[in-house]
C-alpha positions as CSV (number, residue, x, y, z in Angstrom):
1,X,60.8,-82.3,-18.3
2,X,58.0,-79.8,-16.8
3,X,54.7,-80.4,-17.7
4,X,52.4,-77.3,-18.2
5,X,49.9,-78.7,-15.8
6,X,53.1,-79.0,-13.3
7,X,54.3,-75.8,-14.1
8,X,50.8,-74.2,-13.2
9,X,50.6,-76.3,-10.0
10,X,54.0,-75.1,-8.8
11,X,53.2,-71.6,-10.1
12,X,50.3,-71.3,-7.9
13,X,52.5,-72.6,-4.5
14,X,54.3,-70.0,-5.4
15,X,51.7,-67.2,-5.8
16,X,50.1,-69.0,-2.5
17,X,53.4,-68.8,-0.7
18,X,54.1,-65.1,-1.9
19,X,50.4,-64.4,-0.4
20,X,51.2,-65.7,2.7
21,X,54.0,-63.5,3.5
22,X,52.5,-60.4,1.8
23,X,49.6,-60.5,4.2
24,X,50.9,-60.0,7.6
25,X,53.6,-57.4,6.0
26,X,50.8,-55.0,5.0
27,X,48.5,-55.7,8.0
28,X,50.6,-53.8,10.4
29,X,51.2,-50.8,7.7
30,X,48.9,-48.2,6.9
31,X,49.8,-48.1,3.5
32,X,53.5,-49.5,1.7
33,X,54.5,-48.4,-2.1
34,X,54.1,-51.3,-4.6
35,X,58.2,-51.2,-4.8
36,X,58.9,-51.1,-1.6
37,X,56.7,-54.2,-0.9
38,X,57.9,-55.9,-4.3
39,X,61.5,-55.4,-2.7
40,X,60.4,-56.7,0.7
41,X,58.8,-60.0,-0.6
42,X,61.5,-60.4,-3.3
43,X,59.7,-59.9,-6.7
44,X,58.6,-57.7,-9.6
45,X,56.0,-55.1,-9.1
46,X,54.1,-56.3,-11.9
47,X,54.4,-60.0,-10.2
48,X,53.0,-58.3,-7.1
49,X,50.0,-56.7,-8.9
50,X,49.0,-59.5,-10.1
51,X,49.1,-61.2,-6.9
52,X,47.1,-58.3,-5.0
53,X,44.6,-59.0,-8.0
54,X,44.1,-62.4,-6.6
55,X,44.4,-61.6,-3.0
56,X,41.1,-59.3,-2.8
57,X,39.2,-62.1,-3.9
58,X,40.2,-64.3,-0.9
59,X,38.8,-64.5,3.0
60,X,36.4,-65.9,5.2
61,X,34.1,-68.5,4.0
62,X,30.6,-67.2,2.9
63,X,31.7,-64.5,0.0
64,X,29.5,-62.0,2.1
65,X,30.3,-58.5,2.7
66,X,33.3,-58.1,5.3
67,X,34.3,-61.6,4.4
68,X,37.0,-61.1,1.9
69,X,40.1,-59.0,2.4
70,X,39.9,-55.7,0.8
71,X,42.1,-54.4,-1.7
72,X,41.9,-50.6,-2.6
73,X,42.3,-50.8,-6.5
74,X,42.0,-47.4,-6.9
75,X,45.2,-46.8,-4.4
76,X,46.8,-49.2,-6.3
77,X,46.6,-48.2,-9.9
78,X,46.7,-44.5,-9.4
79,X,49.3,-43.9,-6.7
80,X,51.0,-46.9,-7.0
81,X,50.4,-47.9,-2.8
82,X,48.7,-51.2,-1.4
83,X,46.3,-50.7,1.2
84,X,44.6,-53.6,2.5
85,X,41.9,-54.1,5.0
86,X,39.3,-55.8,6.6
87,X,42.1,-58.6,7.3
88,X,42.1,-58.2,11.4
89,X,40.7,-61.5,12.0
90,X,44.6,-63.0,11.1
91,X,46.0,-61.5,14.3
92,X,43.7,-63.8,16.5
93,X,45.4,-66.5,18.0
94,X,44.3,-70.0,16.2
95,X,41.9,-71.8,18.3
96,X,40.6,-75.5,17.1
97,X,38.0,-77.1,18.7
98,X,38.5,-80.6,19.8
99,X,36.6,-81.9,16.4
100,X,38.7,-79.6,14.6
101,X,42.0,-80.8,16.1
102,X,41.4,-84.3,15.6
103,X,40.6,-84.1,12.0
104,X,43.8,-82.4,11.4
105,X,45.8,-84.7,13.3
106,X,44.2,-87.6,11.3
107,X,44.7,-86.0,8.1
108,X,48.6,-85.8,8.9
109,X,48.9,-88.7,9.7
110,X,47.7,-89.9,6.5
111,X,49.2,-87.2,4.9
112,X,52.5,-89.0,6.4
113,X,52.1,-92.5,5.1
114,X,52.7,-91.3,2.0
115,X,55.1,-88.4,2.1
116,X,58.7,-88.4,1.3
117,X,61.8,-85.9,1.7
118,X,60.6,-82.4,2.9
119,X,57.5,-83.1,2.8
120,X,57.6,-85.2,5.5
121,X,59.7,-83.5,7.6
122,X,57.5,-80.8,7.4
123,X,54.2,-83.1,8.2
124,X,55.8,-84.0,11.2
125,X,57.1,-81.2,12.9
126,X,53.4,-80.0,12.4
127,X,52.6,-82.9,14.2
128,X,54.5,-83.0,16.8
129,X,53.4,-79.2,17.3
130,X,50.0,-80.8,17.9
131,X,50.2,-83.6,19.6
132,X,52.7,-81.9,22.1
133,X,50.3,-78.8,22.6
134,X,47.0,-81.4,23.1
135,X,49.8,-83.8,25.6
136,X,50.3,-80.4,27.7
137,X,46.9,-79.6,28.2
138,X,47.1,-76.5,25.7
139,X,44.0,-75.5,25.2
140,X,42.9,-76.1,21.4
141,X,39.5,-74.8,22.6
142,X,38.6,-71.6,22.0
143,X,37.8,-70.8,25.5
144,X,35.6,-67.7,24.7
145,X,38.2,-65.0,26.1
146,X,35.5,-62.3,24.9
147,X,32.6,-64.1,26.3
148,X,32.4,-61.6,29.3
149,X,32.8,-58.7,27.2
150,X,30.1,-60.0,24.9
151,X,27.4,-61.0,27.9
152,X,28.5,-57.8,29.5
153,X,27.5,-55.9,25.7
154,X,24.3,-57.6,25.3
155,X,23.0,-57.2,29.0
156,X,23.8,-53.1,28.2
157,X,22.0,-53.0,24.7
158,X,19.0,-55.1,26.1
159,X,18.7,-52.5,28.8
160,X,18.7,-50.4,26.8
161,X,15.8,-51.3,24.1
162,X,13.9,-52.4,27.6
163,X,14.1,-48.6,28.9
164,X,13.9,-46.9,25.7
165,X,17.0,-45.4,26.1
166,X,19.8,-44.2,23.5
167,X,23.2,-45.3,23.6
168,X,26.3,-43.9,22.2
169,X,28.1,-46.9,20.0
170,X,32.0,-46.9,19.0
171,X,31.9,-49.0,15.6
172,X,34.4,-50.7,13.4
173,X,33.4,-50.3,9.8
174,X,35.3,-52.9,7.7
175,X,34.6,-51.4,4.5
176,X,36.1,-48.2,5.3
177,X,38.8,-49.8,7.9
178,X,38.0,-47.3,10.5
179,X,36.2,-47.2,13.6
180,X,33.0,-44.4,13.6
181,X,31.5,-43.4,16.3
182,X,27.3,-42.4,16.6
183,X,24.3,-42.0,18.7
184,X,21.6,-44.7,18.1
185,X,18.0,-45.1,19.2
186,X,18.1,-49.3,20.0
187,X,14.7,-51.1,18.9
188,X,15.7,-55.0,19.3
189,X,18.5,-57.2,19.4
190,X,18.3,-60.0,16.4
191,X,20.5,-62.5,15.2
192,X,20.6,-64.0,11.4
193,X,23.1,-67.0,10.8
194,X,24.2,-67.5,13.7
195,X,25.4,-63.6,14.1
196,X,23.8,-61.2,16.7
197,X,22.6,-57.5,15.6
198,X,21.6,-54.8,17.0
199,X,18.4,-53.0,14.9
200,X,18.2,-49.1,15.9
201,X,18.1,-46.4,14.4
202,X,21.3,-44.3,13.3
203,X,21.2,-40.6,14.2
204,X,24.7,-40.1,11.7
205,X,22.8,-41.8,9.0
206,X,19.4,-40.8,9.3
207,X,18.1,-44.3,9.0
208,X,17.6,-47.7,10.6
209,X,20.6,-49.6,10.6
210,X,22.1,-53.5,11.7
211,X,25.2,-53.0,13.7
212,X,27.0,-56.5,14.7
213,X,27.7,-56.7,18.2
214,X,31.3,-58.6,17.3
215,X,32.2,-55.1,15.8
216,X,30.8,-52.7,18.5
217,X,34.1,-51.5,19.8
218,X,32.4,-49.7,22.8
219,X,28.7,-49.0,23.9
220,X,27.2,-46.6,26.6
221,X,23.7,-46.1,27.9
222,X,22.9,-42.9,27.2
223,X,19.9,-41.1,29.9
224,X,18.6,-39.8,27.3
225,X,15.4,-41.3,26.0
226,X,15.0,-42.3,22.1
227,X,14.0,-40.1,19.9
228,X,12.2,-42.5,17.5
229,X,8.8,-44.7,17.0
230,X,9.7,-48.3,19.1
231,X,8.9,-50.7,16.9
232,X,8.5,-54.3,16.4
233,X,12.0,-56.5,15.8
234,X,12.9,-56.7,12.4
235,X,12.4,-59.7,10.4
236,X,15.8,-61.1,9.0
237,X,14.2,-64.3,7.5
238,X,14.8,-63.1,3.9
239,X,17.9,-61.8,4.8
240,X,20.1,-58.7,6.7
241,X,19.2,-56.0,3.8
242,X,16.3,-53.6,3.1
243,X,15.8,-51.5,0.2
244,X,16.7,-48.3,3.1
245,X,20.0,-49.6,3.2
246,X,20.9,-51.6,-0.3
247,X,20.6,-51.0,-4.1
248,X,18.5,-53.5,-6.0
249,X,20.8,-54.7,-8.7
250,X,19.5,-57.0,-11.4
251,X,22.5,-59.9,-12.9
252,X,22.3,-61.7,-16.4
253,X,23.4,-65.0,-15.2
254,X,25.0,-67.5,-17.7
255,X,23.9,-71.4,-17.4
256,X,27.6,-71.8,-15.7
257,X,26.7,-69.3,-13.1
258,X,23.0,-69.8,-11.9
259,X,24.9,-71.7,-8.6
260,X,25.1,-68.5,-7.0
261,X,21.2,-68.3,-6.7
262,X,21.6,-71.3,-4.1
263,X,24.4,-69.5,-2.0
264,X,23.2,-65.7,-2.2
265,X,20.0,-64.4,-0.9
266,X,18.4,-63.5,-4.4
267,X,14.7,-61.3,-4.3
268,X,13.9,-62.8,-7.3
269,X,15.0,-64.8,-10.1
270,X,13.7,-65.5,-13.8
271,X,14.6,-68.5,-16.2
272,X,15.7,-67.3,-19.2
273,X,15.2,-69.4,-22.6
274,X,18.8,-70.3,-23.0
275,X,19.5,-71.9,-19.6
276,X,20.6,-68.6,-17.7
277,X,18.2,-66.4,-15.8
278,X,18.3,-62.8,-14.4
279,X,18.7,-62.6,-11.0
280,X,17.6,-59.7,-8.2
281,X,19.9,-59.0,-4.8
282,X,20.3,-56.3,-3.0
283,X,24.0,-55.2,-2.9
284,X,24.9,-53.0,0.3
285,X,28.5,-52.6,-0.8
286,X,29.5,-52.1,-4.3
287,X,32.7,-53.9,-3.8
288,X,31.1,-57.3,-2.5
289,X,29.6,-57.1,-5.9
290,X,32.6,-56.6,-8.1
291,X,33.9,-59.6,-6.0
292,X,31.3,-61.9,-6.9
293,X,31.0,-60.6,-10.2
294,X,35.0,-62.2,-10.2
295,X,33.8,-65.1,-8.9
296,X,31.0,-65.4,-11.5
297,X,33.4,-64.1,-14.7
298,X,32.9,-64.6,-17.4
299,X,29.5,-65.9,-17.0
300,X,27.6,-62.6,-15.0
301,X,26.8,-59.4,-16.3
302,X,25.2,-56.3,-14.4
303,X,21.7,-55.2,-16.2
304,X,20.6,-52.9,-13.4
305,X,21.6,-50.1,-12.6
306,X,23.6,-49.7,-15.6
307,X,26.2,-48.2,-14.0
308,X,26.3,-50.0,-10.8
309,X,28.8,-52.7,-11.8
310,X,30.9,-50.0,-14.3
311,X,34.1,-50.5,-11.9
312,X,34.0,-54.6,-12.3
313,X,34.6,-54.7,-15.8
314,X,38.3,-53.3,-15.4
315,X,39.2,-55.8,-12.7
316,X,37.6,-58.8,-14.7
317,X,39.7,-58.0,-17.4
318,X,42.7,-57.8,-15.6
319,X,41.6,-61.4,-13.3
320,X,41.0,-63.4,-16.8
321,X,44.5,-62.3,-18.0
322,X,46.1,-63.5,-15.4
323,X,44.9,-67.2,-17.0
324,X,46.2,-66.2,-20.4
325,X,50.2,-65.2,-18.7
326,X,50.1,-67.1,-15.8
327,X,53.2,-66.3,-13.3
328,X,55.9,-68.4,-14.0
């Protein structure tokens, strides 16, 4: 006999398996019908909804905007159509680094000891994969295939703050999924974690605005000169949002949920008598924050703005029912 806890284990491969092969289908499609994809991967619609409900939730480490893959709700529930974005990193080729490698390798092989039946046959073809490809020379190494590209970028964009001139930038815009393109007046090149930005000032926006230099598509040095006050480089120490380019949004946080003040930059936060707190952040994308609201459920609330966090509620709901009818 089936134990529940079995059956939830082996209901999640399955969601985790269905996920897999729902995520390269829709990245190379604008947009599919919610039957034709439930057809395609071989199960209800409502099956698949409740997967896609999971699926805009997952990602890149870090829970930061652009990190997760994004699910347009709104597509979903009114016209019935998935369209996903922000998932473009899963057509790089995988690249380990030696460290990497050999950690996986390891794990394998312990994996193996104590494998039986499929299991193991599928540990060691994985195996073999490896330990043929590191054999052959294959390079596991990212070699840096855009590192021209990048030092070519920079060297442009540092010419151009140096010369105070404007440059004309293509830019990918994950939230949106499309590529914009805008004429910039370039004060400094910064970086914060590890990721470089360029801090200028945004002609199509009317403000000063970071632009990553991973998602500037194409760049040219304009002759003509800015337009704008040079200034000093901005200061990214308490993190890559102002109030120019955020909205100030104040959480009710539970006991339960007060981890997220050591994993998010927070402006502020206040201990509350029961254990909780309220917590400040600036929130550049409204969508970041009903994903970490999901994260934090049922243990956040928004306070401020009251209706900043209005389109949340409706996709907690949904999220904590998934618990009480789990896929079978």
């Amino acid at each position: 006999m089936t134990t529940t806890a079995g059956a939830g284990a082996g209901a999640a491969r399955d969601q985790v398996g269905r996920l897999l092969r729902l995520v390269p289908y829709l990245h190379g499609r604008e947009q599919v019908s919610l039957d034709e994809a439930a057809r395609v991967i071989g199960v209800p619609p409502e099956q698949l909804d409740q997967d896609l409900r999971v699926l805009f939730v997952c990602g890149l480490p870090g829970g930061l905007p652009d990190d997760l893959i994004d699910v347009d709700l709104d597509a979903l529930e009114g016209e019935g159509v998935i369209r996903v974005s922000n998932v473009d990193y899963l057509a790089r080729p995988l690249r380990l680094t030696p460290t990497e490698a050999t950690a996986i390798i390891v794990a394998l092989r312990a994996l193996r000891s104590g494998a039986v039946g499929e299991t193991r046959d599928v540990v060691d073809r994985a195996l073999a994969k490896l330990e043929a490809a590191a054999a052959e020379g294959v390079p596991l190494v990212d070699p840096g295939d855009d590192a021209p590209r990048s030092l070519a970028l920079r060297a442009a964009l540092e010419d151009a703050v140096r010369r105070a001139r404007q440059v004309r930038l293509t830019y990918y815009v994950p939230a949106r999924d499309e590529e914009s393109e805008r004429v910039v007046d370039p004060h400094a090149l910064v970086s914060h974690h590890g990721v470089e930005y360029l801090d200028a000032w945004c002609h199509s926006a009317r403000a000063p605005r970071l632009f990553r230099l991973d998602r500037i598509q194409e760049a040219t040095v304009l002759d003509s000169p800015i337009t704008t006050e040079p200034r000093a480089p901005r200061d990214l120490s308490g993190g890559i949002f102002d109030g120019a380019e955020a909205t100030l949004v104040t959480l009710r946080l539970h006991p339960e949920a007060r981890w997220m003040e050591e994993y998010y930059a927070v402006e502020e936060v206040r201990p509350q008598p029961d254990g909780g707190s309220e917590v400040d952040l600036l929130v550049a994308d409204e969508r970041w924050l009903r994903r970490l609201l999901l994260r934090l459920a049922p243990y956040a609330t928004v306070l401020a703005p009251a209706d900043f966090g209005a389109g949340a509620s409706e996709a907690i709901r949904r999220a904590l029912a998934l618990y009480d009818h789990p896929a079978g």
